[in-house]
N, C-alpha and C positions, 0 to 999 in steps of 0.2 A: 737342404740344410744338413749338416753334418751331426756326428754322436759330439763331436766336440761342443761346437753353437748351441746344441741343444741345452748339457750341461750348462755353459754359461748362462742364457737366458736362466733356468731352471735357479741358479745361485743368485744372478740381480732379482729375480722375482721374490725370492726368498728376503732379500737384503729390504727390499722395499716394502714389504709387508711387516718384517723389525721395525724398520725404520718410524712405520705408520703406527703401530702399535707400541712403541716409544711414549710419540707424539699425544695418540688419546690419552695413555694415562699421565701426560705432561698437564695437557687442558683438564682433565678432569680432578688434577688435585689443587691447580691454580684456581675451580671453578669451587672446590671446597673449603680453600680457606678465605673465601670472601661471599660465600653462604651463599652459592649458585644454584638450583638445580640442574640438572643434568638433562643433556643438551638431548631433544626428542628422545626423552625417555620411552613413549609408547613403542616408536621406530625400531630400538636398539633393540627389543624382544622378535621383532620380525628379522632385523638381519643377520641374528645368529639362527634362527630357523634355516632364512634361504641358505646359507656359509653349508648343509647337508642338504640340499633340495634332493641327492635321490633318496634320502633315506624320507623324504615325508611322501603320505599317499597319497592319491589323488581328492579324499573328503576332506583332508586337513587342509587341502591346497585352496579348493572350493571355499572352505572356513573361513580365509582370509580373505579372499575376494568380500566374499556377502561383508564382513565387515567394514570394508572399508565403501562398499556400498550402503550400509546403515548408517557410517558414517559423517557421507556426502548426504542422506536425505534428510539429517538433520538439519545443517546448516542449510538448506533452501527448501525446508520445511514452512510454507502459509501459514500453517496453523501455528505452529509456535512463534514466527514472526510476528503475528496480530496479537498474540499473548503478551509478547514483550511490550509489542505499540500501544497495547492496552494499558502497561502498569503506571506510562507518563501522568504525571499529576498535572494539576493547574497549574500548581506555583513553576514548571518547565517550560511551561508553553506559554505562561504572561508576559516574560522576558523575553527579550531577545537573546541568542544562543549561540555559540562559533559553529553549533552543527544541530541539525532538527533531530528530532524525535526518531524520526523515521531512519534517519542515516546512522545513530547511535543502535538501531535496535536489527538493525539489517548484519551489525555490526557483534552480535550476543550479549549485547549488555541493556539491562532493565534497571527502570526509577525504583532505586529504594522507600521513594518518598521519604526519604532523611534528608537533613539541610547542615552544615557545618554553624558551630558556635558563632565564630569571628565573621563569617560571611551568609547569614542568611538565605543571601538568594540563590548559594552556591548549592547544586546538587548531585547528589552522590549514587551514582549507576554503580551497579554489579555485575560479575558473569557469572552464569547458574555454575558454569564448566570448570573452571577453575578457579573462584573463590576471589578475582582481585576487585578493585573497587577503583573509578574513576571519580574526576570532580568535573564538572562542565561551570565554567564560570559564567556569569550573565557581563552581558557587552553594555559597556554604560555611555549614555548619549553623546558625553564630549567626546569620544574617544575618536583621533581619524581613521581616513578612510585606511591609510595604510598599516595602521596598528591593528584595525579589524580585519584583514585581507591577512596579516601576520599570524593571529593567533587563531585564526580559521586552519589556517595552514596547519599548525602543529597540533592543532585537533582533530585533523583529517588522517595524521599519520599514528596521533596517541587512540584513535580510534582499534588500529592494530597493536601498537608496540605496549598497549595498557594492559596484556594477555598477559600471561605466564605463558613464557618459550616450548611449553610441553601442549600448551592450548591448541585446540584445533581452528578456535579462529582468529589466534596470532595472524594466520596467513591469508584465512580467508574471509569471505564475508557473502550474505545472501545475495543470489545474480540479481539483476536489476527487473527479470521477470517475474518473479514471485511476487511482487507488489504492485499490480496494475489492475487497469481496469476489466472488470468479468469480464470479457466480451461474450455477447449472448446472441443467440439469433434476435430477428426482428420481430418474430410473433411471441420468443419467449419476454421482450423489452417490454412490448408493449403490455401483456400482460403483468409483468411488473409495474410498471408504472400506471394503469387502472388498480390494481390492488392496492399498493402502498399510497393512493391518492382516496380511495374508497376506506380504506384501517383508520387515515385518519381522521375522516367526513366520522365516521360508526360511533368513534372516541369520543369525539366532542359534542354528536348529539346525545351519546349518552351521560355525560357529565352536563351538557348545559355550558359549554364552554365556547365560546365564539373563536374562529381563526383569527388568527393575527393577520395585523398590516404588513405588508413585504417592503420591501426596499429591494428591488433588482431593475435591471438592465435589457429588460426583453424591449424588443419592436413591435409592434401593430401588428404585424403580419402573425408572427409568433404568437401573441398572444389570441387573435383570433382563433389561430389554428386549436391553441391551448382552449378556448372557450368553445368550440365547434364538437372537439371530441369528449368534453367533460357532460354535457348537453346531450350528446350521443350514448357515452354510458353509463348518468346519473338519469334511468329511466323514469322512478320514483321520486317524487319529489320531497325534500327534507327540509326540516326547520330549521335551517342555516342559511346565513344569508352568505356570499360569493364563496359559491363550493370553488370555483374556478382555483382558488387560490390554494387549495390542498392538491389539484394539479400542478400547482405549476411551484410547490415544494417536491411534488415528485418527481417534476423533469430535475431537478437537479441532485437526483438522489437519495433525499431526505424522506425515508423511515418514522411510522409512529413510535413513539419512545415506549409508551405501555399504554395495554389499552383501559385503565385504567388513571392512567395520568397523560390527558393529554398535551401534547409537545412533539416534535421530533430530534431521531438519533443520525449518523453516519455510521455504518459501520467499518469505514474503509479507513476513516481520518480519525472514529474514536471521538466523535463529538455529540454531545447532548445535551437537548434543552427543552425545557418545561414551559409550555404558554402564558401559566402564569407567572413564571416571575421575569417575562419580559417585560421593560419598562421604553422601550423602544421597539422602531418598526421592526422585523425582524430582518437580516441581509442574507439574503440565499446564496452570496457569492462569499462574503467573506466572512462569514462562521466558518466556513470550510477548512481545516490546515492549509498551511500554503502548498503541504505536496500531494494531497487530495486529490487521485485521479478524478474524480468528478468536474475540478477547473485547473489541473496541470497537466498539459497536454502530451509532455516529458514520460512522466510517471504514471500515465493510462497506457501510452504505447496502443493506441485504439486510432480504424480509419474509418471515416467515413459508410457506412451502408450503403449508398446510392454507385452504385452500379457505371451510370452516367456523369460522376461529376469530374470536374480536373483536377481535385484533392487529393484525390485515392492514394497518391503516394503522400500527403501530407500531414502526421500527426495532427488530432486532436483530442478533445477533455471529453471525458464521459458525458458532461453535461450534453456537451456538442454533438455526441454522436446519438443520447437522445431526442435532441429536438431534429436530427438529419430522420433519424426513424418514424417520428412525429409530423414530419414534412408527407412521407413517406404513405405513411394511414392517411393522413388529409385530404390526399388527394384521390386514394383506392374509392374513399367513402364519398366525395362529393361528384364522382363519377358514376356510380354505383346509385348515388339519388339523382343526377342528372338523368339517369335511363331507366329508370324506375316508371313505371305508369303514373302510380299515384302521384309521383312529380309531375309528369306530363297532364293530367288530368285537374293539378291545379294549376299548372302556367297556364292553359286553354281557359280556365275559368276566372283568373286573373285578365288577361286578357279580352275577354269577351264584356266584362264589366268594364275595361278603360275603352271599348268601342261606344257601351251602349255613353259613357260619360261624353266622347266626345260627339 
């Protein structure tokens, strides 16, 4: 390259940085006289920073990094995602909605629990972050199928464009991992699920409270299994009648709500319910939210435990990967008493008595 070329480059370079610099304060007075704010504001402090990068040192350099790593742990922050899922009221969830609870909150925006005058059942979400406020309309039964597919649509994209341009989750939203099911080992599961079956047995003998009737969908086999290990670790025998059945609110998740009010809670879906003011059987599947890792097998992102099955690659529901673990103990333990003496000891004596009968 030549001392000539180089000038030239060196004068378009110059021409084009004018040009650009034109340009911003063209957009940013067309953004001022129709009461804009100013386009990533946070941004524009950083890129008159790098515009001198040798003159910063290497801790100022560091600085930026970690913040933009504090950032990013915000928005796929568990803990304050469950905060937001938390603030959903009833009057959200009795309605039907262009977008759930879940995907509104995955999104930075929490229930005010306010409702607008003219529409009731309209509710009105905020962002902690930037101050704005959405409205989620409720979907009314005449409505077709393609008007609901419509305004899903535009609630799926007003879920971003509801931000202030300077918002950090204008653009982004929580990954789809932050919201799924614990996955635990198999001995830490099953302990969960003795313990939160045994909170709630404790509860209600101490109130004097009976468990409620179920409504679900188990098979024989299952339930067996469910009756074989509840037998196995209700050593002591209690003044309740089918403890079974606070098993088999644990295989599906369900938490004593307090132990002093007995009922149970989720804490993944944010549901709770009090024994007494159930005036029906209770439904262990559909209390649940509909995006409930415990029965949506999408939003657990959970496989199988069993080692041997042909599932392994196959999503499913928390529920499901309980009763797979629950298969799982079933059979440790009726082997473990098949080899047992004292089991041999009364099949011999079983036996010996259907000789002398016949």
């Amino acid at each position: 390259m030549t001392e000539s070329d180089t000038i030239q480059l060196s004068t378009n370079t110059n021409d084009v940085r004018k040009e650009a610099e034109e340009l911003i304060e063209l957009i940013q007075q067309v953004r001022s006289r129709i009461d804009l704010p100013p386009i990533f504001k946070a941004k524009k402090r950083c890129f008159k920073q790098l515009d001198n990068t040798e003159e910063l040192s290497l801790p100022n350099k560091k600085i930026l990094l970690e913040d933009d790593i504090v950032e990013l742990s915000k928005i796929d922050s568990r803990e304050d995602l469950m905060t937001r899922l938390r603030s959903y009221s009833t009057n959200f969830h009795l309605i039907q909605r262009p977008v759930t609870a879940l995907e509104c909150a995955k999104h930075g925006w929490k229930d005010t629990n306010k409702i607008t005058e003219k529409e009731p059942d309209t509710c009105v979400l905020s962002c902690d972050t930037c101050g704005n406020n959405i409205f989620v309309i409720a979907i009314k039964c005449k409505a077709s199928e393609k008007v609901v597919n419509e305004v899903k649509k535009r609630y799926e994209a007003g879920l971003y464009n509801g931000h202030k341009e300077s918002c950090q989750w204008r653009t982004q939203k929580c990954d789809d991992s932050v919201y799924c099911f614990p996955l635990v080992t198999i001995e830490s599961g099953l302990e969960k699920f003795k313990a939160d079956a045994n909170n709630i047995i404790s509860a209600c003998v101490k109130e004097k409270q009976a468990l409620p009737t179920l409504c679900h969908e188990l098979d024989d086999r299952t339930l067996i299994k469910v009756k074989y290990l509840a037998e196995q670790t209700q050593k002591e025998p209690v003044e309740l009648e089918n403890i079974e059945t606070a098993y088999i609110l644990s295989l599906y998740g369900w938490e004593l709500l307090h132990a002093d009010i007995p009922g149970v809670k989720c804490d993944l879906c944010c549901t709770r319910k009090a024994f007494y003011l159930l005036k029906e059987p209770f439904d262990i599947l559909r209390r649940h939210k509909s995006y409930c890792p415990y029965i949506n097998a999408e939003t657990a992102n959970a496989y199988t435990p069993k080692g041997f099955s042909l599932r392994r690659t196959q999503k499913i529901s928390g529920s499901d990967w309980m009763k797979d673990v629950l298969s799982l103990e079933y059979v440790i333990l009726i082997k473990s008493r098949d080899l047992s003496l004292t089991y041999e000891d009364a099949l011999d004596e079983k036996i010996r008595k259907l000789q002398n009968i016949l």
